[in-house]
Wavefront OBJ file of the C-alpha trace (Angstrom):
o trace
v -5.658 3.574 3.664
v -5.605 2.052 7.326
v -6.098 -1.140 5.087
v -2.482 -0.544 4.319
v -1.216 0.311 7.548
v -2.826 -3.005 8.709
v -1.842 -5.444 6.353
v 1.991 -4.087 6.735
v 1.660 -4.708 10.636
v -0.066 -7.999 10.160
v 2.646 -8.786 7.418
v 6.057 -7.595 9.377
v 7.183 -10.552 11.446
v 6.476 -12.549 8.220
v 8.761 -10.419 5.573
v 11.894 -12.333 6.381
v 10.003 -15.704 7.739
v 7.833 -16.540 4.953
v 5.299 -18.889 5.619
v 2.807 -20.826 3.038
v -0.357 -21.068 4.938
v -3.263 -18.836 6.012
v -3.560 -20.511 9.561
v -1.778 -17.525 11.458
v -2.673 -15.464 14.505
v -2.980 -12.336 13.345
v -1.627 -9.735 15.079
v 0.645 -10.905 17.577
v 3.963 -8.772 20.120
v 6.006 -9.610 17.077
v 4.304 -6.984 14.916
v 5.160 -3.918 14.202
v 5.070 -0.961 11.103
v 7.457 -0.934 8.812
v 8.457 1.889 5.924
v 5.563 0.990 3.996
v 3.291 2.703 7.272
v 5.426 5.631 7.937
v 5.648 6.577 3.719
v 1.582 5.476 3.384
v 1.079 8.202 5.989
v 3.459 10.660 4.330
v 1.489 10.332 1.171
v -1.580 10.808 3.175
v -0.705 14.056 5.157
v 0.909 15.072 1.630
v -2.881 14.934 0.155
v -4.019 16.604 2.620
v -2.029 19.304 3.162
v -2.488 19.913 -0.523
v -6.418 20.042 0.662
v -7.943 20.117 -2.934
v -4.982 21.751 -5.039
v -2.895 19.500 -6.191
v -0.234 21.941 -8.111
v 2.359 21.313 -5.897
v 2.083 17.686 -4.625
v 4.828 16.571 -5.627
v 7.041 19.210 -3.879
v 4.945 18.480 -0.829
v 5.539 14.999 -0.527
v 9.033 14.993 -1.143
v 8.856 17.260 2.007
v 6.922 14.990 3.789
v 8.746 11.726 3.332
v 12.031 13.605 4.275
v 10.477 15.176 7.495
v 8.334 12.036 8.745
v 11.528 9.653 8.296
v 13.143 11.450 10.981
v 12.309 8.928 13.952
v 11.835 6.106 12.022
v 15.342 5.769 10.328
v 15.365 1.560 10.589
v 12.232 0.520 9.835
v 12.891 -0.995 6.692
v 13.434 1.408 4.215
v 15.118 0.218 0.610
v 18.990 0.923 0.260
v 18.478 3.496 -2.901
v 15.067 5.004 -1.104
v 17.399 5.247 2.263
v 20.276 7.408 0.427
v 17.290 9.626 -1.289
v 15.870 10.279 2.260
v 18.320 11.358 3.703
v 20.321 13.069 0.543
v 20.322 17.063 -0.234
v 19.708 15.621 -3.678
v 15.644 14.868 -3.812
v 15.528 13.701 -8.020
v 13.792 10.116 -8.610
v 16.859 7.506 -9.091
v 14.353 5.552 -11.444
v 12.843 2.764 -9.741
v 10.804 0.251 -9.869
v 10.285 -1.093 -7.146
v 6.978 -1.871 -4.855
v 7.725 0.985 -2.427
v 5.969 3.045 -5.222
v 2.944 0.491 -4.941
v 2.774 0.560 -0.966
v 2.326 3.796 -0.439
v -0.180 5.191 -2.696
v -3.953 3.693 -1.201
v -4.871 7.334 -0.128
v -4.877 8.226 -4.035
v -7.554 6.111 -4.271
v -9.489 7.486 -1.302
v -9.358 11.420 -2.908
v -9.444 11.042 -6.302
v -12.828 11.243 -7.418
v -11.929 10.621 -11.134
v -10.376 7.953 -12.719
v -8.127 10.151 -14.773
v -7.842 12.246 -10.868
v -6.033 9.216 -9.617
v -4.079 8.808 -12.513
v -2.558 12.370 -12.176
v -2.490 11.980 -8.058
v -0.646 8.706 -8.445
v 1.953 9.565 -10.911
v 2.568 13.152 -8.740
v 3.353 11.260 -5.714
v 5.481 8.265 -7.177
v 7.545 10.208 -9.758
v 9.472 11.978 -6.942
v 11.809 8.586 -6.855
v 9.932 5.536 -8.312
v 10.077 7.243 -11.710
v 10.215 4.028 -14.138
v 7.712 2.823 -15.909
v 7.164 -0.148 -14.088
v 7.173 1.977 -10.922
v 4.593 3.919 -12.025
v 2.700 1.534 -13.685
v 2.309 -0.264 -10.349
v 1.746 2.426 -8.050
v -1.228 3.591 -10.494
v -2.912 -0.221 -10.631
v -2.798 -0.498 -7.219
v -4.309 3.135 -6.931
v -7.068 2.390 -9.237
v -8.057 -0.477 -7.549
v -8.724 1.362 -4.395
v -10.839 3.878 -6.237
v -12.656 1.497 -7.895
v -13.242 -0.547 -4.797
v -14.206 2.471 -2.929
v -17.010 3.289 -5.980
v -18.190 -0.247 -5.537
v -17.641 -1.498 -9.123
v -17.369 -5.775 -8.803
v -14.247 -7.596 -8.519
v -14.519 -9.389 -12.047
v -15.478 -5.214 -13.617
v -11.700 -4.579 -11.710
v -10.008 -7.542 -12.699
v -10.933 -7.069 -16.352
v -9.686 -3.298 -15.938
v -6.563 -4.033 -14.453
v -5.646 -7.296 -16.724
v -6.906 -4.914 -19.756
v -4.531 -1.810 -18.844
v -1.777 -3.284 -16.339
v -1.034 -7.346 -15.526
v -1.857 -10.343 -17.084
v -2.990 -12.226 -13.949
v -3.684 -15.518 -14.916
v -1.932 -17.544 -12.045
v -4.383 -18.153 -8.712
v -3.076 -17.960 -5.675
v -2.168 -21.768 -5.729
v -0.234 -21.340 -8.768
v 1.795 -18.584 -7.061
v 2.406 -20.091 -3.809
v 4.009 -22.853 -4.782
v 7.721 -20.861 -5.741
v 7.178 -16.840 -5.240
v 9.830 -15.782 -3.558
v 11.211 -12.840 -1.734
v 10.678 -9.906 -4.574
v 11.039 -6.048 -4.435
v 9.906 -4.827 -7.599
v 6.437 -3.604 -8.789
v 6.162 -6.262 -11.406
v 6.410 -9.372 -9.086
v 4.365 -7.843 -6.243
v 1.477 -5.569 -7.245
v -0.660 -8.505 -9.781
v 0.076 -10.885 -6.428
v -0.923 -8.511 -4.030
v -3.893 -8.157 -6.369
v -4.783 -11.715 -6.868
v -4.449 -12.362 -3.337
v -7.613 -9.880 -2.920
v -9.643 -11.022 -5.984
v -9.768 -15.004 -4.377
v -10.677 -13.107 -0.997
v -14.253 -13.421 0.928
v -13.617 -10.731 3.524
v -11.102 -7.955 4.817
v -9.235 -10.259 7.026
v -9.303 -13.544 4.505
v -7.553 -10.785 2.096
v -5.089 -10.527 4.529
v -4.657 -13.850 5.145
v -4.031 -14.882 1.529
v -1.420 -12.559 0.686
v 0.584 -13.600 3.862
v 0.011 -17.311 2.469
v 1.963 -16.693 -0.611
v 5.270 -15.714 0.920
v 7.181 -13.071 -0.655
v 8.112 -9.074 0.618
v 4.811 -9.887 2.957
v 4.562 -6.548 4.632
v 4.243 -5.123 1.335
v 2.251 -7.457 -0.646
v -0.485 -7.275 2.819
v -0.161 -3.717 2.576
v -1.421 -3.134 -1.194
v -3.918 -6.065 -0.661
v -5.042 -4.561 2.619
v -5.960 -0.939 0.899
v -8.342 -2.267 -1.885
v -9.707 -4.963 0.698
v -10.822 -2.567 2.930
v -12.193 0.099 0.531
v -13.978 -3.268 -0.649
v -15.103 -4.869 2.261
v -15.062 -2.911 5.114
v -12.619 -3.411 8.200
v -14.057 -4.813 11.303
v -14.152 -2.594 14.255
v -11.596 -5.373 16.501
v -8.954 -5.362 13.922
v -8.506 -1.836 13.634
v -8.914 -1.837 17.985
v -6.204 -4.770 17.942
v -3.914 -2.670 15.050
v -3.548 0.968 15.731
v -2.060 0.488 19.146
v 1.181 -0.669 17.081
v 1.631 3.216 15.933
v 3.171 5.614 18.086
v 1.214 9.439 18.270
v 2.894 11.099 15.503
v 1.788 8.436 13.337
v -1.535 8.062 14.767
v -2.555 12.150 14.572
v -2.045 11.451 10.529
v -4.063 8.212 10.011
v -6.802 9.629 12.148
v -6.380 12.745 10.354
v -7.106 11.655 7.319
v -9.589 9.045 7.932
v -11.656 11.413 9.159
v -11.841 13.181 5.764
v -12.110 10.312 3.442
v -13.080 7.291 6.271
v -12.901 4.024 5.542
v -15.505 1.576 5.797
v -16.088 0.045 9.277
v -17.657 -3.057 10.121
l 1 2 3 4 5 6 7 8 9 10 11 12 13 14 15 16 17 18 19 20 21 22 23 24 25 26 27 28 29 30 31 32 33 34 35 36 37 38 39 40 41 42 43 44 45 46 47 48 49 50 51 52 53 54 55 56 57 58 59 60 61 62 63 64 65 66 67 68 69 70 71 72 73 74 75 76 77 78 79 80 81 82 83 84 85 86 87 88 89 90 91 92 93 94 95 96 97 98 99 100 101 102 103 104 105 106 107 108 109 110 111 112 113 114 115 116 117 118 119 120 121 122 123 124 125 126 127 128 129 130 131 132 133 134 135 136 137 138 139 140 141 142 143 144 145 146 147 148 149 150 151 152 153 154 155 156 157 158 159 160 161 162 163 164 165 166 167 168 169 170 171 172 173 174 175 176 177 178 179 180 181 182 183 184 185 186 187 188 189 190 191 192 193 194 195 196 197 198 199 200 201 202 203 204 205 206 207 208 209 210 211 212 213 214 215 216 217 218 219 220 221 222 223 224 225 226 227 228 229 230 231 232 233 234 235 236 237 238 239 240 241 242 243 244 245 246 247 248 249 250 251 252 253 254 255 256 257 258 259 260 261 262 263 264 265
C-alpha cells in the first residue's frame, strides 16, 4: 500500500507533463499526493476499522472517503467522484474509471484468500465505480498485490491476469510510443501492469510506468502497490517519500502498515 502512495507522489508533477523516458529524478519539491493517496488511505483505515468483519465495508468506506476529503478538496479528484463526495446522495454513478484501480492495494494486503480479495475489492469499489470495467480493474489490480505479496512469479501472475482480466500483449515499447492521457480502467490498469512485469526492482517499476506517459500519478500508483508487495521498498525511498504527507495522512499509512507491513529493503 505505501507502494501506492509512492508511485502517486513520484508520478504527480508528471500527470499533466508527460514525459517518455525513465531518466528522471525521482522525487523532487514538485511532488506532491494527489486523490489517489488521500482515497488509498481511506480504503485502508476503511479495512481496518472493519478489523476482520467485513459486513459493513462498504458503508464504512463510503464514510471514510466523505470524511477524509475534507482538507484535501483540490487534489485532483474526478468531476463525477467530486459531486459524489461531496453530495447527500452516496449511490455509485457507474464508473469506470481508474480511481476504482488506485485505490484498492490494501485489498491485497488483508485478504488472505483469493476469493477474500475478490469480495474485499468489489465491497470497496461498488460504492461509485460500479461498472463492470470498474470493477474488473479494481479487482486485477487487487489480485496482483495478493499474489505478489504470496510470492507466486511474475509469468504465474501474468498468465492469471491475461487468463481472467487483459490481454496484455503490447511491451512497454509498444505502448510508449502513442498512450496518451487516459482515465478509465481499461486503458490504465494492463499498462500499469505491464509497466511492473518488464520491471527489475521497486524503483525501476516506478520508473517505467512514468516512461509511458499517460494519467502518471495513477498508472505509478497501481504499479507501485504490486511492485512493492513484490520487491520490497528500499528504506531511502520511503525516508525521501512520506515527508510529502501531512499527519492526518501519515497516522493512517503508519497505521496500517503496521498491521499488514510492507516489505522493506
Amino acid at each position: 500500500m505505501i507502494g501506492a502512495v509512492i508511485g502517486d507522489i513520484v508520478g504527480s508533477r508528471f500527470e499533466w507533463n508527460n514525459i517518455k523516458t525513465k531518466d528522471f529524478k525521482l522525487l523532487t519539491e514538485d511532488c506532491f499526493f494527489t486523490d489517489d493517496t488521500v482515497m488509498t488511505l481511506a480504503v485502508a483505515k476503511s479495512l481496518l476499522d472493519c478489523d476482520g468483519d467485513y459486513e459493513f465495508l462498504s458503508e464504512v468506506t463510503v464514510a471514510n472517503m466523505k470524511d477524509i476529503r475534507q482538507p484535501y478538496p483540490n487534489c485532483g479528484y474526478g468531476g463525477s467522484f467530486y459531486q459524489w463526495m461531496y453530495s447527500d446522495d452516496s449511490q455509485p454513478y457507474n464508473s469506470y474509471g481508474n480511481g476504482a484501480a488506485m485505490r484498492v492495494s490494501a485489498v491485497g494486503l488483508v485478504a488472505t484468500t483469493i476469493d477474500q480479495v475478490k469480495e474485499l475489492s468489489k465491497k470497496v469499489t461498488k460504492v461509485t465505480h460500479n461498472h463492470v470495467e470498474g470493477l474488473k480493474g479494481a479487482e486485477a489490480t487487487a489480485i496482483a498485490v495478493y499474489f505478489a505479496k504470496e510470492k507466486k512469479s511474475k509469468q504465474f501472475i501474468k498468465d492469471y491476469l491475461m487468463k481472467h482480466y487483459y490481454p496484455m500483449g503490447k511491451s512497454l515499447d509498444e505502448i510508449r510510443v502513442d498512450y496518451q492521457f487516459n482515465e478509465t480502467c481499461q486503458e490504465t490498469v494492463p499498462q500499469a501492469l505491464q509497466a511492473f512485469f518488464e520491471s527489475t526492482s521497486f524503483e525501476d517499476a516506478i520508473r517505467n510506468a512514468i516512461s509511458i506517459g499517460g494519467d502518471s500519478d495513477t498508472v505509478a500508483a497501481i504499479t507501485g502497490g504490486v511492485a512493492a508487495m513484490y520487491y520490497g521498498i528500499p528504506a531511502e525511498i520511503i525516508d525521501q517519500a512520506l515527508p510529502y504527507l501531512d499527519n492526518r495522512l501519515l497516522y493512517i499509512l503508519q497505521q496500517f502498515n503496521s498491521k499488514y507491513p510492507t516489505p522493506i529493503i
